[in-house]
C-alpha positions as CSV (number, residue, x, y, z in Angstrom):
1,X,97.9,185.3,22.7
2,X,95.4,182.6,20.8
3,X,93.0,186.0,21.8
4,X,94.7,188.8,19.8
5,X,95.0,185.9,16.7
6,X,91.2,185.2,17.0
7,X,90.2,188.9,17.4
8,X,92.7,190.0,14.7
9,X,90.9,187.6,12.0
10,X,87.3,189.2,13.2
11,X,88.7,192.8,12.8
12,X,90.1,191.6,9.5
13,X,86.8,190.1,8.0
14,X,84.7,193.5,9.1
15,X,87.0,195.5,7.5
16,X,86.9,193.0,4.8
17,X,83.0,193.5,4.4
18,X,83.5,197.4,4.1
19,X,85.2,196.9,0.8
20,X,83.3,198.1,-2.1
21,X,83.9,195.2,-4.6
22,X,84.3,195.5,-8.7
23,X,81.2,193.5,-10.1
24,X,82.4,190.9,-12.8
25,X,81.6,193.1,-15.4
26,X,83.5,196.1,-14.2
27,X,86.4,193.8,-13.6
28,X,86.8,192.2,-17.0
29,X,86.7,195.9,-18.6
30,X,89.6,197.0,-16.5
31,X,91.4,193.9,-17.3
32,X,90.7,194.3,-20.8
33,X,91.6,198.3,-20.7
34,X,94.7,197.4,-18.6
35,X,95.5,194.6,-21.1
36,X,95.4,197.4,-24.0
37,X,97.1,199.7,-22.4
38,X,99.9,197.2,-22.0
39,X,100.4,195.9,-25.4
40,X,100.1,199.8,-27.1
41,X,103.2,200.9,-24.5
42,X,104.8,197.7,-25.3
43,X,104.4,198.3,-29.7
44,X,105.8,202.1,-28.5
45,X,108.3,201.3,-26.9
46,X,109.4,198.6,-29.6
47,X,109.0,201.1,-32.0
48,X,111.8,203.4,-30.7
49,X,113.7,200.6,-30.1
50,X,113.5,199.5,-33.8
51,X,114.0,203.2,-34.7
52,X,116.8,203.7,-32.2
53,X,119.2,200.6,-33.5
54,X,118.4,201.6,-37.3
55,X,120.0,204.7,-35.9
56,X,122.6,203.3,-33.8
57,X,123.8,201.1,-36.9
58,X,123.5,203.6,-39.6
59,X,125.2,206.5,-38.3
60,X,127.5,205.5,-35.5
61,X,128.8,201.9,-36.3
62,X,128.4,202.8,-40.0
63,X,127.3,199.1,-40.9
């Protein structure tokens, strides 16, 4: 058993080694792009929810 546990971590680590990783430069841009992305979806979204109860209280609950 302590076999298959030992060999599983050395398959693991190759496979590990194969990976193709993001330098720090690319990594901060697609933080930074995914950070972005986040806070324009979050101002559109808030926007038709604004829009929406203006709606909701104008016509419908007449207030």
């Amino acid at each position: 058993m302590f076999e298959r546990i030992r060999r599983f971590f050395q398959e693991t680590r190759q496979e590990l080694r194969h990976i193709n990783w993001p330098t720090r430069q690319e990594a901060t841009r697609l933080t930074a792009f995914v950070v972005a992305l986040s806070l324009a979806l979050a101002a559109f979204l808030g926007a038709f929810d604004y829009l929406f109860t203006f709606l909701l209280k104008k016509f419908i609950l007449n207030v």
